[in-house]
VMD Tcl script that draws the C-alpha trace (Angstrom):
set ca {
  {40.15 -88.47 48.55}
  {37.55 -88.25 51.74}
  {33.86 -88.26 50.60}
  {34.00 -84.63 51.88}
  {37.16 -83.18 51.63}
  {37.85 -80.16 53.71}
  {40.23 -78.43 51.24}
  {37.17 -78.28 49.24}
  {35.70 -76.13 51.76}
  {39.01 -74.53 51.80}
  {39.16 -73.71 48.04}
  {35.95 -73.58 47.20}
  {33.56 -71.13 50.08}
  {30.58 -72.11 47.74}
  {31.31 -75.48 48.86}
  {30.42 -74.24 52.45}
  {26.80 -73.09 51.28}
  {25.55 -76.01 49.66}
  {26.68 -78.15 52.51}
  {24.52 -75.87 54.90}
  {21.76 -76.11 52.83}
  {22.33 -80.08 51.66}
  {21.87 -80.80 55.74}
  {18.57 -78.48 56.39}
  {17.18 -80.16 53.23}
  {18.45 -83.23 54.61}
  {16.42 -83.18 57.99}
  {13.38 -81.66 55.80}
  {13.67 -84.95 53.82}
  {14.15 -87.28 57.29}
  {10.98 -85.45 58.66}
  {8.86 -86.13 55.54}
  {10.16 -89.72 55.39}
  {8.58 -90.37 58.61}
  {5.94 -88.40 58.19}
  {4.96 -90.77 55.26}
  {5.36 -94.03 57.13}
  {3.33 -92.72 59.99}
  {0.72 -92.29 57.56}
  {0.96 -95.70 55.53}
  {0.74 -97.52 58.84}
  {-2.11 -95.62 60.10}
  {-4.19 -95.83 56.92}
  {-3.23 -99.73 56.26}
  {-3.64 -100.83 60.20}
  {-7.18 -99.00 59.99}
  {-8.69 -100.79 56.74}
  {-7.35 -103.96 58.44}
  {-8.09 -103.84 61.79}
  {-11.35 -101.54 61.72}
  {-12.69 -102.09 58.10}
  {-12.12 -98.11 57.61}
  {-13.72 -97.28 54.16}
  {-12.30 -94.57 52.00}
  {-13.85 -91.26 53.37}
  {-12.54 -92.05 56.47}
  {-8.98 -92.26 55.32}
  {-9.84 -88.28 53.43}
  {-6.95 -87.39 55.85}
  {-4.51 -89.52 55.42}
  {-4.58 -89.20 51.66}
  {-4.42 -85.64 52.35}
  {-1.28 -86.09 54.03}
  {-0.01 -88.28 51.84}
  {-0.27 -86.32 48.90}
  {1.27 -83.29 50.98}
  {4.18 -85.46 51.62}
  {4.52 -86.67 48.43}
  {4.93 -82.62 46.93}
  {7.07 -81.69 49.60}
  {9.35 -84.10 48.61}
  {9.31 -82.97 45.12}
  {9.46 -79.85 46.02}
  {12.89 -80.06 48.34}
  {14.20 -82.71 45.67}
  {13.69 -79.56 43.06}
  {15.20 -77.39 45.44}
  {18.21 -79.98 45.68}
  {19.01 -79.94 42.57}
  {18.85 -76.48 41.39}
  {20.92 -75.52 44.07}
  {23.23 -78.20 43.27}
  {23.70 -77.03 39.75}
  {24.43 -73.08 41.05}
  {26.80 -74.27 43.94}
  {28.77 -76.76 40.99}
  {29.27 -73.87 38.76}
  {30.34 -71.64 41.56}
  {32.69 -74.16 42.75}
  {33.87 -75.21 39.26}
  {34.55 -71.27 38.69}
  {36.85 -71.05 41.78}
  {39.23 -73.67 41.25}
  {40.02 -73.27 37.51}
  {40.90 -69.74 38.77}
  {43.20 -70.92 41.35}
  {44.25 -73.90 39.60}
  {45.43 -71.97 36.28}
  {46.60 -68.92 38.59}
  {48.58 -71.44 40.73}
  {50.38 -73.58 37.80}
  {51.15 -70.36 36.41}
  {53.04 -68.81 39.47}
  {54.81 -72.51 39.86}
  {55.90 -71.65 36.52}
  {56.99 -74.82 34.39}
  {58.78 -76.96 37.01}
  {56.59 -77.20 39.70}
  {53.45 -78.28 37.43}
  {52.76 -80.42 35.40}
  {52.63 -80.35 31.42}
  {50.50 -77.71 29.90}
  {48.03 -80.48 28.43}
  {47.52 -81.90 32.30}
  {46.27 -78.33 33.22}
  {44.25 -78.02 30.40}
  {42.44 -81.51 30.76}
  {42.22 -80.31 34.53}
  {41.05 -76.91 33.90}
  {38.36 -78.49 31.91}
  {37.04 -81.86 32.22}
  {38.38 -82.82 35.05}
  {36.76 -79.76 37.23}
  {33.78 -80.43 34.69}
  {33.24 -83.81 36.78}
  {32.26 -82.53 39.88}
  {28.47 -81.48 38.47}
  {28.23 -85.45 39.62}
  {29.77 -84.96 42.83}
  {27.50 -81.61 44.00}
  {24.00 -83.27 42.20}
  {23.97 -86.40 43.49}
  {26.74 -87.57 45.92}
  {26.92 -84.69 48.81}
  {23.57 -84.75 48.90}
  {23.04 -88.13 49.09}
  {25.89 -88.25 51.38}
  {24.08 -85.73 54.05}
  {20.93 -88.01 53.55}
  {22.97 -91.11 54.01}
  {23.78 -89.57 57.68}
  {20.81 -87.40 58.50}
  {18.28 -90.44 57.59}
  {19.39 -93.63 59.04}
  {19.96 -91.36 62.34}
  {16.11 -90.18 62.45}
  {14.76 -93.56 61.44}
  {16.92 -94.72 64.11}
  {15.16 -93.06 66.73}
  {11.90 -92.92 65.74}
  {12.17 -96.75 66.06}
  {13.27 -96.39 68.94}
  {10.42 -95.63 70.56}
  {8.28 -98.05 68.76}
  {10.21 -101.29 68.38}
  {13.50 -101.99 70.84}
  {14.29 -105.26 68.72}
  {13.72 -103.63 65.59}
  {15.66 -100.99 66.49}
  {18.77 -103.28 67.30}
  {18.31 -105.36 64.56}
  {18.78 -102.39 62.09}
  {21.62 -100.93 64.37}
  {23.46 -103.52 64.12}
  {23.35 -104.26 60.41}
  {23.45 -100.91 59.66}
  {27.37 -100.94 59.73}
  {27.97 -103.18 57.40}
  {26.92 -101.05 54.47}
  {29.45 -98.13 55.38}
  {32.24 -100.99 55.21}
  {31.82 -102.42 52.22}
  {31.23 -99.38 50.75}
  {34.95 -98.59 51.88}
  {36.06 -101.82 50.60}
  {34.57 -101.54 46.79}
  {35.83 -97.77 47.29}
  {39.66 -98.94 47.51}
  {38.90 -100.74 44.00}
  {36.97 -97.87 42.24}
  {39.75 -95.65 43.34}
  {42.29 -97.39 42.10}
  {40.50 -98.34 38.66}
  {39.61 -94.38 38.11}
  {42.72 -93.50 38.69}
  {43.88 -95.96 35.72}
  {41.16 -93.98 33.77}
  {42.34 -90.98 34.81}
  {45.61 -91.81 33.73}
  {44.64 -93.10 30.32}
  {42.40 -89.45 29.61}
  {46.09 -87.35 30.22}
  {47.73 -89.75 27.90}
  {45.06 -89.71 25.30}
  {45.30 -85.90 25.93}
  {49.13 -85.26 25.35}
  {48.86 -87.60 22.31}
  {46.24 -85.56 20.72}
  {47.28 -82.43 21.58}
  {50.78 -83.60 20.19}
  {49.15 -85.13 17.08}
  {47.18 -82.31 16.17}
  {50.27 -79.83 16.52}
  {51.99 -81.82 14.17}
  {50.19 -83.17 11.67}
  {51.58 -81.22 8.63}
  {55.01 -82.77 9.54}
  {53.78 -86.07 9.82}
  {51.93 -85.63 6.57}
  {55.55 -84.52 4.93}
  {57.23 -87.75 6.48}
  {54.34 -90.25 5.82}
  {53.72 -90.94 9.47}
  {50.16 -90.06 9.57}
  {48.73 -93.22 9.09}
  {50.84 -94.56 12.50}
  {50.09 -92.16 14.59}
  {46.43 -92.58 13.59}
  {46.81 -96.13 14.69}
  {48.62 -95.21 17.80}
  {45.78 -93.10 18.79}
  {43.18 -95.80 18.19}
  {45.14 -98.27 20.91}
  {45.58 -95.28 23.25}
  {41.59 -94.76 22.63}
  {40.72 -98.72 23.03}
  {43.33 -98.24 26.41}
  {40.75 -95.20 27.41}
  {37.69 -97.17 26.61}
  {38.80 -100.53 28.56}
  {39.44 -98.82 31.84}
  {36.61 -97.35 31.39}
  {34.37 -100.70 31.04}
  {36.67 -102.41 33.88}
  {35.47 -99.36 36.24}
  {31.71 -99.46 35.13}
  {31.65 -102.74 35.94}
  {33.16 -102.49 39.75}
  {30.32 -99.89 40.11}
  {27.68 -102.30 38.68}
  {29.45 -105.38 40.78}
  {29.38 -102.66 43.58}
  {25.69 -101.45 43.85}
  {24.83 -105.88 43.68}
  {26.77 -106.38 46.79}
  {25.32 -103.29 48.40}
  {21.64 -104.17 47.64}
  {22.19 -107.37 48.47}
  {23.10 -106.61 52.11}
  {20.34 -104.14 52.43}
  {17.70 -106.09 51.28}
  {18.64 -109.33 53.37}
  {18.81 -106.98 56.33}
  {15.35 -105.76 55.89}
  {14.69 -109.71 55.39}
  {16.01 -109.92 58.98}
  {13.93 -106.96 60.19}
  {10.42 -108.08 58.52}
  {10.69 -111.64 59.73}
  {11.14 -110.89 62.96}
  {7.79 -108.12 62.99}
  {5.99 -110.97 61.13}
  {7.09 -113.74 64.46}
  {5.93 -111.24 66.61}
  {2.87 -110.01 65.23}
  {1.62 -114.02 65.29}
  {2.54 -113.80 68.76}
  {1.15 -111.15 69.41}
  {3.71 -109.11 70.73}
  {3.49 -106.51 68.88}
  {0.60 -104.44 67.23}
  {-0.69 -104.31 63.58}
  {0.42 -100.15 63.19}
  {3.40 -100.42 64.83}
  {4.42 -103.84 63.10}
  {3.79 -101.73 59.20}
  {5.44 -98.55 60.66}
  {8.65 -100.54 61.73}
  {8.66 -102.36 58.49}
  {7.93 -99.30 56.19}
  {10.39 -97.50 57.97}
  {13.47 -99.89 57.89}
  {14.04 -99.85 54.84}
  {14.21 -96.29 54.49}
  {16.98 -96.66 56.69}
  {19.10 -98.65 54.22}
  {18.05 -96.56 51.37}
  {20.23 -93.77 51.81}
  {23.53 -95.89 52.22}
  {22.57 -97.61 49.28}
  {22.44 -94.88 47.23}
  {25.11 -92.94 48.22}
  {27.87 -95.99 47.45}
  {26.22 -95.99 44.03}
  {26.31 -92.35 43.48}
  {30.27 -92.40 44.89}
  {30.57 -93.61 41.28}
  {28.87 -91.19 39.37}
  {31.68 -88.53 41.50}
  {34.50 -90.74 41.40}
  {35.72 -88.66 38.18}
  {35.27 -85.35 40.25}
  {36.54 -86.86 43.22}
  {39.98 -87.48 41.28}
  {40.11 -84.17 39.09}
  {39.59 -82.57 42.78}
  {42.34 -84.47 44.34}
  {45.00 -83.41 41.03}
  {43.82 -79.72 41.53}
  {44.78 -79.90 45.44}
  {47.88 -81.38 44.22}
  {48.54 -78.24 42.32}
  {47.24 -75.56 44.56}
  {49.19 -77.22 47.49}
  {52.78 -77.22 45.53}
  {54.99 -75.22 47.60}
  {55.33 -71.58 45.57}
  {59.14 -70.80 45.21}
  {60.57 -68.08 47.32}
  {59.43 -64.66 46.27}
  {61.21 -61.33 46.99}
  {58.88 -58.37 48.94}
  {60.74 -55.45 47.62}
  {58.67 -53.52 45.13}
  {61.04 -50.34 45.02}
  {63.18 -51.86 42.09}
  {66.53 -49.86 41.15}
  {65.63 -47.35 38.15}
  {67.33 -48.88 35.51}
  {67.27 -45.94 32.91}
  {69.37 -44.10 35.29}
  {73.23 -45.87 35.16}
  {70.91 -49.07 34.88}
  {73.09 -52.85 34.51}
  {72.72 -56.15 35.18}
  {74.92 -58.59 36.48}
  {74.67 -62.28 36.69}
  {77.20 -63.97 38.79}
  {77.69 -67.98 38.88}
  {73.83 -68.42 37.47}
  {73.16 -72.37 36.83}
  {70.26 -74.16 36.94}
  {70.00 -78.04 37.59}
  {66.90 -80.09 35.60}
  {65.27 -83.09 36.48}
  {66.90 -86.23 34.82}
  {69.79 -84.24 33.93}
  {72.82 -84.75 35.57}
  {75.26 -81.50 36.24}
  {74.07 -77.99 35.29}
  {72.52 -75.85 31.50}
  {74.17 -73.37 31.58}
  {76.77 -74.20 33.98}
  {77.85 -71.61 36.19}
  {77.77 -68.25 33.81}
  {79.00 -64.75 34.66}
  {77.94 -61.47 32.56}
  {77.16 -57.87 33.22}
  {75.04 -55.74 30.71}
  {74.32 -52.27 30.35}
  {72.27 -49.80 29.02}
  {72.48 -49.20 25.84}
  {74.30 -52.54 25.21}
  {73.29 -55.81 22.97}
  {74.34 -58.54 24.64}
  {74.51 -61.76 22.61}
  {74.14 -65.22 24.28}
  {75.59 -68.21 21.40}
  {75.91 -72.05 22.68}
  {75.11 -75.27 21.18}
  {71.62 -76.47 21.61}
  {70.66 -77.68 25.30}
  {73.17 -75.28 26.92}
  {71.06 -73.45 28.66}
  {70.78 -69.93 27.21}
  {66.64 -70.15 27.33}
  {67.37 -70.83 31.32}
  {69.38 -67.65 31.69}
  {66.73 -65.60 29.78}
  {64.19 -67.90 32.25}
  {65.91 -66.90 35.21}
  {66.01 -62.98 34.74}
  {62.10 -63.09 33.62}
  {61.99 -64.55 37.43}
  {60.34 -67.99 36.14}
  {63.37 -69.90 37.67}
  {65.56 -69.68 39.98}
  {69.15 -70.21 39.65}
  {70.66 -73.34 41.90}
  {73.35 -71.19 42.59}
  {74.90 -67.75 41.72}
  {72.67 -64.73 41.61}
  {71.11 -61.82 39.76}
  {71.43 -58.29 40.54}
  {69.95 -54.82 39.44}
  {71.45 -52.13 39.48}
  {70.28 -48.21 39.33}
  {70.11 -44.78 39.97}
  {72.86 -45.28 42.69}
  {71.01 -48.80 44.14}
  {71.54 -52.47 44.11}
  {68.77 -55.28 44.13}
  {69.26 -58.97 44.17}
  {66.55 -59.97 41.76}
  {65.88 -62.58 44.31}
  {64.32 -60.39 47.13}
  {62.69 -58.53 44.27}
  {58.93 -58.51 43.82}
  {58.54 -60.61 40.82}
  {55.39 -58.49 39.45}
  {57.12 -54.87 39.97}
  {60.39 -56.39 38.41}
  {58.66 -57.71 35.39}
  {57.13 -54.61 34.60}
  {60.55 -53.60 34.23}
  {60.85 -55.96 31.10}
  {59.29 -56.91 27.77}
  {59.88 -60.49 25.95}
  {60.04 -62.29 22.97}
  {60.14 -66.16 23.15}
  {61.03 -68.38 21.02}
  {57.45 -69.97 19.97}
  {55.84 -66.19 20.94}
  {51.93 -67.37 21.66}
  {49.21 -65.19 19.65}
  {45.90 -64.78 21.14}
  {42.59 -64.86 19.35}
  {41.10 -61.28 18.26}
  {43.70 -58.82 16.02}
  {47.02 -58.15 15.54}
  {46.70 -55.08 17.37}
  {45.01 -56.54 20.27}
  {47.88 -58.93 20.82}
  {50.34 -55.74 20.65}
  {48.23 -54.09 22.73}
  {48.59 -56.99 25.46}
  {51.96 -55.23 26.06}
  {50.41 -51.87 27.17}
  {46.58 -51.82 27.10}
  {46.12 -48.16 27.27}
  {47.90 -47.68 24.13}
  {46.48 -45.72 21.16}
  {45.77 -46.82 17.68}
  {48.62 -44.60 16.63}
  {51.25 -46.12 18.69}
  {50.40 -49.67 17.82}
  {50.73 -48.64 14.56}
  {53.98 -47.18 14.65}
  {55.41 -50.67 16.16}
  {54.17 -52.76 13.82}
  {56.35 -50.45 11.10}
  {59.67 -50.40 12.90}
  {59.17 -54.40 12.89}
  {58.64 -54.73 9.19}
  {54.76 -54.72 9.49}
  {52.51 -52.64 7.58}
  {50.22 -50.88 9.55}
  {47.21 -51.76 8.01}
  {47.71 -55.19 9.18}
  {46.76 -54.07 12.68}
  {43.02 -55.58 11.94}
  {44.26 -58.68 10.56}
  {42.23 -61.35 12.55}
  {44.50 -63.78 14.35}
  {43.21 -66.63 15.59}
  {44.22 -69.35 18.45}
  {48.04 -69.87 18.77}
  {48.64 -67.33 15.57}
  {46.60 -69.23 13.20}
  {46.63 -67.69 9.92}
  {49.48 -66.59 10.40}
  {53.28 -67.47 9.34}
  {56.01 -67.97 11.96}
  {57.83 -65.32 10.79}
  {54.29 -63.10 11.19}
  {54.13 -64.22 14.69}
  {58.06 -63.15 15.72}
  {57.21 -60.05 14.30}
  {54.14 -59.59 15.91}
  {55.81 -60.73 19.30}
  {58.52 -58.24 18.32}
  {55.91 -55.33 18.19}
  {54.48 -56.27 21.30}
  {58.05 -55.66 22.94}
  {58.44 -52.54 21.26}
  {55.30 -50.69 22.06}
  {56.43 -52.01 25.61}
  {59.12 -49.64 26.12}
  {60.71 -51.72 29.09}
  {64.30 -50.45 29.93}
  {64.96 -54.45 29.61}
  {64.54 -56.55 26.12}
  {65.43 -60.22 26.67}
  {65.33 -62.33 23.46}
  {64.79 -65.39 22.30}
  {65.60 -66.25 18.43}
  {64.08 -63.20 17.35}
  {64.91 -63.39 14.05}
  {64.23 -67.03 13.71}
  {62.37 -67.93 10.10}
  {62.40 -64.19 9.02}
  {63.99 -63.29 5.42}
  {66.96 -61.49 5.34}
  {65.26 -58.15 4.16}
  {63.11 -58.75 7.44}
  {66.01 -59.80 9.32}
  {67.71 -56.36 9.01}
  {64.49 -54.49 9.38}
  {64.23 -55.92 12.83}
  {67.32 -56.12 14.17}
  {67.37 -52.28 13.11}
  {65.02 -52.03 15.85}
  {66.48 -53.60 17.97}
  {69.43 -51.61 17.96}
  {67.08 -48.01 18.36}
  {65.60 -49.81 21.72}
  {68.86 -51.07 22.92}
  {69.71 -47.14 22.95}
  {67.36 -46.58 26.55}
  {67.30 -50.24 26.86}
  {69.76 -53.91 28.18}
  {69.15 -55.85 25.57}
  {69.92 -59.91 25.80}
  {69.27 -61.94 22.39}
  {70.02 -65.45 22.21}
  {70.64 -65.79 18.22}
  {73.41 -67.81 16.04}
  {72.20 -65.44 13.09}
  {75.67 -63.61 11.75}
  {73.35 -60.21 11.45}
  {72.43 -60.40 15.27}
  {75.89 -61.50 16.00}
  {76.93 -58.10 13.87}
  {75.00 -55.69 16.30}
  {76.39 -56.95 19.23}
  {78.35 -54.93 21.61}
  {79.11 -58.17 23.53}
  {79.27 -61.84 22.74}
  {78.87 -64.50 26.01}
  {79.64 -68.20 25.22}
  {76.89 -70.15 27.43}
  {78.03 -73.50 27.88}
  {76.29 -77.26 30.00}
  {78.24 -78.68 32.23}
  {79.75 -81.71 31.47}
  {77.93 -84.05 33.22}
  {74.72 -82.29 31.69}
  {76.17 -82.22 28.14}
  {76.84 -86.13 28.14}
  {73.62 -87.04 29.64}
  {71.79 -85.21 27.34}
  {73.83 -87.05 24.22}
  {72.64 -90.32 25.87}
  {69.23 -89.73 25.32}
}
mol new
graphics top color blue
foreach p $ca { graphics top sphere $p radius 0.5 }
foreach p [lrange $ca 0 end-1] q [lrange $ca 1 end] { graphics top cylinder $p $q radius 0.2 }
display resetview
């Protein structure tokens, strides 16, 4: 990534700000610098030369001292409004980053334990990049450039002489920049993989109690951890190898500069004040670049998170319909899906292959397969997540015909409600997670779809917490199941609804499921023989063959 990106002023406007104000605090700072060595050379040539005593130098410790607190002062300033332009920016892409992954939908992104480490302390990283590097970065131009010419007009050598090695900071800065980059991206790549394993680890770890394989994957985390912590170490110590070289050109540079004001000042060539200003000056001149190659590793973990979130919010989106008029489907509503299949990456052929079926309202349309066929897809592609490789999808109503494909995807899908297979549970109540299907409905109506799903409806206060904790998986279905029902969409797609229930449960749901099917299409994926008993239709869903065998390979 460039030291200043312009997608980040893209994405981010707050970026914009702090830049504007990182270059007037940068000239304040150039101004004050020379300021200061105007003063030092003053006060020190006029002790030397004229034996000034310290009342007549009341001024230029006045000055001093002024300089000194308005440097404080803007370095105060600096930071605070680094801190409020880092949050600001922080805030803006985890909103576009999570919005984006979520309109790529599954394909297009990558896992949901990449976002999340993005989302969080990835973007987290760039509090280094907006407190020290950008505005050390505007110093590192804005400095050097007034030095520059205020030498100009004193010293013509001098001037040269720091012009010339000025350079060579700026490239080896690139150079040890290749390396960091290359080590923080091993780093970064070792934090995503420590991720996933936790996050797997953690989801699992009453199976792998059951099984005895605790202990290994304990062990597996500790070498994934020691993997973490040695590219870690390896890029710590670029950055410390890194600042060495850096200081080491700087200082023999000033070296150069301050042997060749200490020739001429034996010569006499050039005076005592200008001799101290030149040499108190260069070296603010190097400063700057110094700094700002060793604060390029305090942002190189920003600096990468940044570069993964650009990744993300520059994925192409996939092709979106603009008609928002959708076909009333409780009026002669259907819908018919002709040749859908969907390719998947590292599959070979098609789940499901190519798959025709037309459902109606008031019909219970069953989907049955063998695991991997790709009945999940089809329920995918009507929610609009996917989109078929071929065939197509279309609604029809009061009279009309839509291809779902040049439908608006957000007027379509209030059109449906859903039940997954692993239905997610927010923290808060069971009847705020029922409510998430209709927010404006009353206490009475949550109620009453709790019941037809087999819930009592005191449970509506029941805390839930993260993911449906404290809760059973057959809770959860039937909370998901509630959620559908209070929806009241003229289209119920299903997914293993009655997966883990009871068989007392089992009836009590699918008994709902049959009253909404009445004003509703209903599509249920189940192998259950009491779904398969409601059904007014059964549709074999079935991989391709080259899809089938490569999935047996692996």
């Amino acid at each position: 990534m460039k030291p200043l990106d312009p997608r980040l002023l893209r994405y981010a406007r707050a970026t914009q700000t702090h830049l504007v104000v990182s270059v007037v605090l940068g000239l304040l700072t150039a101004a004050l610098v020379i300021v200061q060595a105007e003063l030092l050379s003053r006060g020190i040539a006029r002790v030397v030369s004229d034996g000034a005593d310290r009342s007549a130098l009341s001024a230029v410790f006045i000055g001093l001292a002024a300089v000194v607190a308005g440097r404080a002062v803007i370095a105060w300033f600096q930071d605070s409004a680094a801190q409020r332009s880092s949050a600001l920016v922080k805030s803006q892409l985890r909103r576009q980053v999570v919005a984006r992954a979520t309109t790529l939908g599954p394909d297009a992104t990558a896992s949901r334990a990449d976002v999340a480490t993005l989302a969080t302390r990835g973007i987290d990283a760039l509090d280094g990049y907006f407190g020290l590097y950008l505005p050390q970065l505007v110093l590192a131009v804005v400095v050097p450039i007034a030095v520059l010419l205020r030498l100009f007009t004193a010293d013509l050598t001098a001037t040269i002489t720091v012009a010339v090695t000025l350079p060579l900071i700026p490239v080896f800065m690139v150079l040890v920049g290749k390396a960091t980059e290359a080590s923080n991206a091993k780093r970064w790549d070792a934090l995503v993989r420590l991720s996933h394993h936790f996050l797997d680890v953690v989801a699992g770890m009453q199976t792998l109690k059951v099984f005895g394989r605790a202990k290994a994957q304990a062990d597996l985390v500790r070498r994934t951890t020691d993997r973490y912590r040695t590219t870690t170490m390896a890029t710590l110590r670029v950055a410390f190898l890194s600042s060495l070289v850096l200081e080491l050109i700087a200082t023999l540079a000033v070296a150069l500069v301050a042997v060749g004001v200490g020739l001429r000042l034996v010569d006499g060539g050039i005076d005592l004040r200008t001799g101290l200003l030149v040499i108190i000056l260069a070296p603010e001149a190097y400063l700057p670049l110094r700094q700002v190659g060793a604060r390029y590793h305090a942002a190189a973990d920003g600096l990468a998170a940044a570069e993964q979130a650009f990744t993300i919010l520059e994925a192409p989106l996939p092709t979106m319909g603009a008609v928002a008029d959708i076909p009333d489907l409780r009026r002669g509503g259907a819908l018919r899906i002709a040749g859908v299949s969907v390719a998947h990456p590292g599959r070979v052929g098609f789940a499901p292959a190519p798959t025709d079926l037309s459902a109606a309202l008031g019909e219970i349309v069953l989907l049955v397969g063998p695991s991997g066929a790709g009945k999940t897809t089809l329920l995918s592609v009507l929610l609009g997540a996917r989109a078929p490789d071929s065939g197509s999808v279309t609604i029809v109503g009061d009279g009309r015909e839509l291809l779902l494909a040049d439908a608006d995807l957000t007027a379509w899908r209030t059109q449906l409600a859903w039940v997954d297979q692993t239905p997610y549970l927010f923290a808060g109540t069971i009847a705020d997670n029922v409510r998430l299907a209709r927010p404006d409905a009353d206490d009475a109506e949550v109620r009453r779809a709790l019941d037809a799903c087999g819930l009592a409806a005191a449970a509506a206060d029941t805390p839930v917490g993260e993911a449906g904790q404290a809760l059973s998986s057959g809770e959860r279905r039937r909370v998901a199941m509630a959620r559908a029902t209070l929806r009241g969409a003229p289209v119920l797609l299903l997914d293993e609804p009655t997966a883990g229930l009871d068989s007392e449960t089992e009836r009590e749901l699918l008994a709902t499921v049959s009253a909404l099917a009445v004003t509703s299409i209903v599509i249920m994926v189940s192998h259950r023989p009491a779904a398969i008993a409601i059904a007014d239709r059964i549709v074999e869903v079935a991989a391709s063959e080259a899809a089938t065998s490569s999935a047996a390979a692996r």
